[in-house]
C-alpha positions, 0 to 999 in steps of 0.5 A, a space after each residue: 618480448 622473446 626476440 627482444 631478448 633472445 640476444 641474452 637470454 640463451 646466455 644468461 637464463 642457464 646461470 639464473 635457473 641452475 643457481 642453487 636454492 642457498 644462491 642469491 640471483 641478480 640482475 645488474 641493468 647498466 643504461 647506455 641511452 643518448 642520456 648517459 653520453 656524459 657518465 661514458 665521455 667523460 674521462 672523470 666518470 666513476 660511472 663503471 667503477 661504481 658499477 663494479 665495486 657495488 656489484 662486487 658488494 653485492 654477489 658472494 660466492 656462489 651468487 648467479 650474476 646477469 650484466 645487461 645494457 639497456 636503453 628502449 627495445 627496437 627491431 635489430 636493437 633489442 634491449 636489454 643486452 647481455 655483457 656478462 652471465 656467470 656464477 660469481 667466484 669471488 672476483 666479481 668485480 674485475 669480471 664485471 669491469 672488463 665486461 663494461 670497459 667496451 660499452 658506450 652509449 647505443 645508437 638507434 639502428 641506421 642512424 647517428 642519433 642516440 638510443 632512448 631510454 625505457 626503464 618501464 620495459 627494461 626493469 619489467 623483462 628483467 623481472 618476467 624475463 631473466 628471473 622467469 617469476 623466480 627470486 632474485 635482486 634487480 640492480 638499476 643504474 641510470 641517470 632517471 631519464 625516462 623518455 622513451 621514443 624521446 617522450 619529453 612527457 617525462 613525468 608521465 613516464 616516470 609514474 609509468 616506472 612508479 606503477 610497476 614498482 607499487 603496483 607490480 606484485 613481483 616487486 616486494 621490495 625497493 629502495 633507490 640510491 640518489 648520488 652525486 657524480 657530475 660529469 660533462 660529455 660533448 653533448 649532455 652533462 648531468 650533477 648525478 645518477 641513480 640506483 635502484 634495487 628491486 627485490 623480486 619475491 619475498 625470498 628476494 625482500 629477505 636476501 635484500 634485507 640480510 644484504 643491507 645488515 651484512 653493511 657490504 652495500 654501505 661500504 660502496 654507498 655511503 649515501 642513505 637508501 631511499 625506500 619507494 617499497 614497503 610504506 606500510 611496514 616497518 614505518 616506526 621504530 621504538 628505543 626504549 630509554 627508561 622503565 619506571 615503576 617496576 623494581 628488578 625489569 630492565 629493557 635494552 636492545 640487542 643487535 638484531 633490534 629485538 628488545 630484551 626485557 631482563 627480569 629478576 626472578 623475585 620480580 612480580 610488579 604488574 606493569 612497567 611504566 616505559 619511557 620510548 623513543 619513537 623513531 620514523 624509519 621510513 626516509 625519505 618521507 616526512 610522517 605528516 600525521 598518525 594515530 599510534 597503537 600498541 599492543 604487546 603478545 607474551 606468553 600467550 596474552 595479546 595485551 594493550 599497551 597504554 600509551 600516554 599520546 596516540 598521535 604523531 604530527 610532522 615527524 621527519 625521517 631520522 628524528 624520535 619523538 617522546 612517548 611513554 606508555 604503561 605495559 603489563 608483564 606476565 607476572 602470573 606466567 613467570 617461572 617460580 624460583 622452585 620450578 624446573 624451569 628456574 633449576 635448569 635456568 639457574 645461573 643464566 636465564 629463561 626466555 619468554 619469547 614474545 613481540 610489540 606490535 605498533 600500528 599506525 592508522 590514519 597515516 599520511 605521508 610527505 616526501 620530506 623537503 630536504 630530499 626534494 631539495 637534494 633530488 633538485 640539485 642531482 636531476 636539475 629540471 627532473 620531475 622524478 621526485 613525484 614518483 616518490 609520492 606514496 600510493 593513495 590507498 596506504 594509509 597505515 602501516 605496522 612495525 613489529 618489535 621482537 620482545 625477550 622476556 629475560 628471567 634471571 634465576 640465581 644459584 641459590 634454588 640450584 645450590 639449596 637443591 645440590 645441597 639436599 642432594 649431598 645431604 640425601 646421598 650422605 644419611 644413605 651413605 651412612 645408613 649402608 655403612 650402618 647396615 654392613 659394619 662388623 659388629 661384635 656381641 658379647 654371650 654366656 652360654 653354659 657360663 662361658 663368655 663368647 665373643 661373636 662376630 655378626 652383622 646387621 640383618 643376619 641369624 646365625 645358631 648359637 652352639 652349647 658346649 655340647 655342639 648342640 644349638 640352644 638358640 639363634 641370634 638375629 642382628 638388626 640395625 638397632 640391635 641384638 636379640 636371641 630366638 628360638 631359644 632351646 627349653 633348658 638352655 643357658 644363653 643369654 646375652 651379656 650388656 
């Protein structure tokens, strides 16, 4: 395996290793056996362009990126070969059309006759080999032809590639691009080709996925991803479209496809009867029949969500079912419009996160007819549609829909709070200016009328008109008094 390699691994391994743990690593495998004479002969091929507008979709900024032909391993041939190894810098595309502009269909060593093709070992050493077990996306261009040493079991050699994708567990992730492009060569002629993408751990499934959402992909193919892998997750898909039975809860889907439930804060009915589409995701495959369960975690409570059918039958790819289903909503855990969660919520909401977990049980598969048909019409006479069979030993799968409880709370609660508060801050305003005005207090000392000036809280003497003190008068919130009055003086005070 090494000296097979050794052609572009020197070259290329550098550029994979040293990728930073925020880059994405891909490996675009480009075939160029006696099968593809056509997509190079032909003047009209969109092959090589194809390659780079996908692969400039493909690679940010900052991605390392392997450009590799290949066909079937031979001493003095070896396969894969290495066209182009660097970091991309944004201008991937005419770095990866130049590097294929030279290529052309291989020849085995010391002979006129055209290279075969091994998808097996080239999809295998991209994944063992270039990416040594590390994360990364395995890009695959070829015609399907399988055939190596010129193996006409072609069947066989496709369940072959089959069993490395299911069966690998490198490959965490694959989807597959079936597209029209007809060309016709000196020798062979072809209605269409094939791409593969294959995610290589579970960092590559979530860069391959955040790839799919970001729609680059989709602005280069237009054409529908089949899925060969996962089968048993993410099968389904629900869409709200109605809640009955439940004042103040609405249900609607935000962009991420999380479901968001908004519910006023007086609301406290204890289920919501909910009207759903159940959608089938999983193209190419027809699911031929399932038993469906939910269930529904909020707020710490795993609940059942009763459903009014439990079984699907002959749901196509694409196509929605009706399903309704009663689910019980955590009225106990919502937040009283008193609490401190509704004063810090108020005027926006307060999120109860949570989830939807559907199940399906029992479940078969079918590859759906159309894409049969269309498989038939791109690779005429090719059995490669029976590589899409799904794996015996999968016969459920589980869709996990994010749920956001979405409490609403008013200004109200908020407001009545600041008002109190105002009204608080106001009677202790008052009371200090109560406690520190001058106030004024009328006397007869000695039958003379004195005007003194004092405040709240202070005792000051009162003198006769001797200068002696003959008493002390002490002022409070509420009023005047005389104290240690002398024995025989003439103080008192005048209303």
């Amino acid at each position: 395996m090494r000296r097979r390699w050794t052609a572009w691994l020197l070259l290329a391994a550098s550029w994979l290793l040293a990728a930073p743990a925020w880059a994405v690593s891909h490996v675009f495998l480009v075939q160029n056996s006696g099968w593809m004479e056509p997509f190079y002969t032909d003047p009209n091929s969109q092959f090589k362009p194809l390659v780079a507008a996908v692969a400039n979709a493909a690679v940010a900024p900052g991605d390392a990126l392997v450009l590799a032909a290949f066909n079937q391993s031979l001493p003095d041939a070896p396969s894969p070969r290495a066209l182009l190894a660097r970091r991309a810098d944004g201008d991937t595309g005419r770095a990866v059309r130049a590097a294929l502009q030279p290529l052309e269909p291989a020849r085995k060593p010391g002979s006129k006759a055209y290279a075969d093709t091994d998808l097996s070992e080239a999809v295998g050493s991209a994944v063992r080999t270039a990416l040594h077990g590390r994360p990364g996306l395995v890009w695959v261009f070829t015609n399907n032809r399988n055939s190596p040493n010129n193996d006409q079991a072609t069947a066989r050699r496709n369940r072959e590639f089959y069993q490395l994708i299911h069966q690998g567990g490198d490959i965490r992730m694959a989807l597959a691009y079936p597209l029209r492009m007809p060309v016709q060569g000196g020798v062979y002629k072809a209605n269409g080709l094939m791409v593969y993408v294959f995610a290589v751990g579970e960092e590559g499934a979530r860069d391959l996925k955040a790839l799919l959402a970001s729609g680059r992909i989709g602005k280069v193919i237009t054409e529908p991803a089949a899925r060969l892998k996962p089968l048993d997750r993410d099968t389904v898909r629900l869409l709200p479209v109605r809640v009955s039975e439940a004042p103040g809860v609405g249900f609607s889907m935000a962009p991420n496809g999380a479901l968001l439930a908004d519910v006023d804060s007086d609301a406290r009915s204890p289920a919501a009867r909910i009207d759903w589409q159940l959608e089938n995701t999983i193209y190419p495959y027809t699911i031929a029949a399932a038993r469906v369960t939910a269930r529904s975690l909020l707020a710490r409570e795993d609940r059942p969500v009763v459903l009014a059918k439990d079984q699907v039958a002959r749901l196509a790819p694409g196509s929605a079912v009706p399903l309704s289903s009663t689910m019980q909503l955590p009225v106990a855990q919502l937040p009283s419009v008193w609490s401190l969660q509704a004063f810090k919520s108020a005027g926006s909401a307060y999120i109860l996160p949570g989830s939807i977990q559907v199940q399906l049980t029992g479940q078969r598969l079918e590859l759906s007819q159309a894409f049969r048909t269309r498989m038939e019409e791109l690779f005429p006479g090719d059995p490669l549609p029976d590589i899409f069979t799904p794996p015996a030993d999968i016969h459920g799968s589980t869709a996990v829909l994010p749920l956001q409880v979405r409490v609403h709370f008013g200004m109200a609660p908020l407001a009545i709070l600041a008002g109190g508060a105002l009204a608080l801050l106001a009677a202790g305003g008052g009371a200090l200016y109560a406690y520190n005005r001058p106030r004024q207090v009328v006397l007869n000392v000695d039958g003379e009328r004195r005007t003194v000036r004092t405040r709240a809280g202070s005792v000051q003497p009162v003198y006769d008109r001797s200068g002696a003190v003959a008493a002390q008068l002490k002022t409070t919130l509420f009023g005047h008094q005389l104290v240690d009055l002398r024995e025989g003086a003439q103080v008192s005070l005048q209303t």
